[in-house]
C-alpha positions as CSV (number, residue, x, y, z in Angstrom):
1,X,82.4,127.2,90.3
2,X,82.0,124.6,93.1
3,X,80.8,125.2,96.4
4,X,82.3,123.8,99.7
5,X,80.2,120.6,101.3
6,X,81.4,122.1,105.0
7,X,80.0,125.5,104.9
8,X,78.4,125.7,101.4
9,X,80.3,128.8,100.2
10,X,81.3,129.5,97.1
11,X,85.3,128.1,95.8
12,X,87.0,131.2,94.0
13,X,89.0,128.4,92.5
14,X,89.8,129.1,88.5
15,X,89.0,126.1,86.7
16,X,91.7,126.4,84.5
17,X,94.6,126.2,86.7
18,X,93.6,123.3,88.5
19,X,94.1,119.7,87.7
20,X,92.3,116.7,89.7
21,X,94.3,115.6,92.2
22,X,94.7,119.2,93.3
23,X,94.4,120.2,97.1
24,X,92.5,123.3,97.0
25,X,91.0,125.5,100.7
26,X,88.0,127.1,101.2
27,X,88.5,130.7,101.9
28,X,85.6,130.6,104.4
29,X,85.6,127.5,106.7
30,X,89.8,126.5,105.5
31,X,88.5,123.1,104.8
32,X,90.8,121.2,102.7
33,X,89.4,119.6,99.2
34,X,90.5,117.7,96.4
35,X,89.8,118.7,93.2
36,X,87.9,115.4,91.8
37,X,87.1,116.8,88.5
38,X,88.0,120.0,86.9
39,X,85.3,121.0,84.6
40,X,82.7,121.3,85.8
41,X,84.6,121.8,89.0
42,X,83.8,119.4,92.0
43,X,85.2,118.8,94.9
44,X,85.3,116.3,97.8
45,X,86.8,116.6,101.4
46,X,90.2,115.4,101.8
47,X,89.5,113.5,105.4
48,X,86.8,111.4,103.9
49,X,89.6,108.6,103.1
50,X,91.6,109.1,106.4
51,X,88.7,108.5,108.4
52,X,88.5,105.3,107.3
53,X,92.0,104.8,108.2
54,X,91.6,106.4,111.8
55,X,88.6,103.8,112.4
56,X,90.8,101.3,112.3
57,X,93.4,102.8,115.1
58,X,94.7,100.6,117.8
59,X,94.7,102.0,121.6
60,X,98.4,102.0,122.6
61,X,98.3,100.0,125.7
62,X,96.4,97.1,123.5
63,X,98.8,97.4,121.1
64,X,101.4,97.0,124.3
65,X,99.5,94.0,125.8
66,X,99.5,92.3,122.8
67,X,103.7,92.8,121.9
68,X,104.2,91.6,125.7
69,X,101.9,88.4,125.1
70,X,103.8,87.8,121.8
71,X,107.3,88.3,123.6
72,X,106.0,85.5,125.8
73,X,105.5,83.3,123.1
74,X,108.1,83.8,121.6
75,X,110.3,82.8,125.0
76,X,108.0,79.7,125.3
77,X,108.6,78.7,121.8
78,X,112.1,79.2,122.2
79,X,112.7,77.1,125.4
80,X,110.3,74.1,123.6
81,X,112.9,74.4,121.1
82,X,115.6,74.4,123.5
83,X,114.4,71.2,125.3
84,X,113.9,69.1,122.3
85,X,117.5,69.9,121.3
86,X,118.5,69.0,124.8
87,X,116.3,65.3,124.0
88,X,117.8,65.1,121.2
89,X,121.3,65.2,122.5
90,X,120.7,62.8,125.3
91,X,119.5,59.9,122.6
92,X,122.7,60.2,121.6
């Protein structure tokens, strides 16, 4: 038996019909845990890898600023392009 790292109670979790990889709750705090090895039985949270990911979040209005400064590149780039075709036609 494995406790829970949230609230230290005891997992009434039957070793033998769970696999790693399992997603198993504690009946106590509901704290969702993967079953990391099966015997012995341990356990780790399951939002110890998407925290990681949620650190790396962007704030929606930078992510806005930054599409509306790459929208204007893109138009710059474009009319540069535009120009040099005009040049380009008037050698001719």
């Amino acid at each position: 038996m494995a406790n829970c790292p949230e609230c230290d109670a005891l997992l009434e979790v039957d070793e033998d019909e769970v696999e790693e990889g399992d997603v198993v709750s504690c009946g106590d705090c509901g704290l969702e845990l993967e079953v990391v090895h099966q015997s012995p039985l341990e356990v780790e949270r399951m939002d110890e890898d998407e925290d990681d990911d949620t650190s790396l979040a962007v704030d929606d209005d930078d992510a806005d600023d930054k599409d509306d400064k790459d929208d204007k590149d893109d138009d710059d780039d474009y009319e540069e392009d535009k120009d040099d075709k005009d040049d380009d036609d008037d050698e001719e």
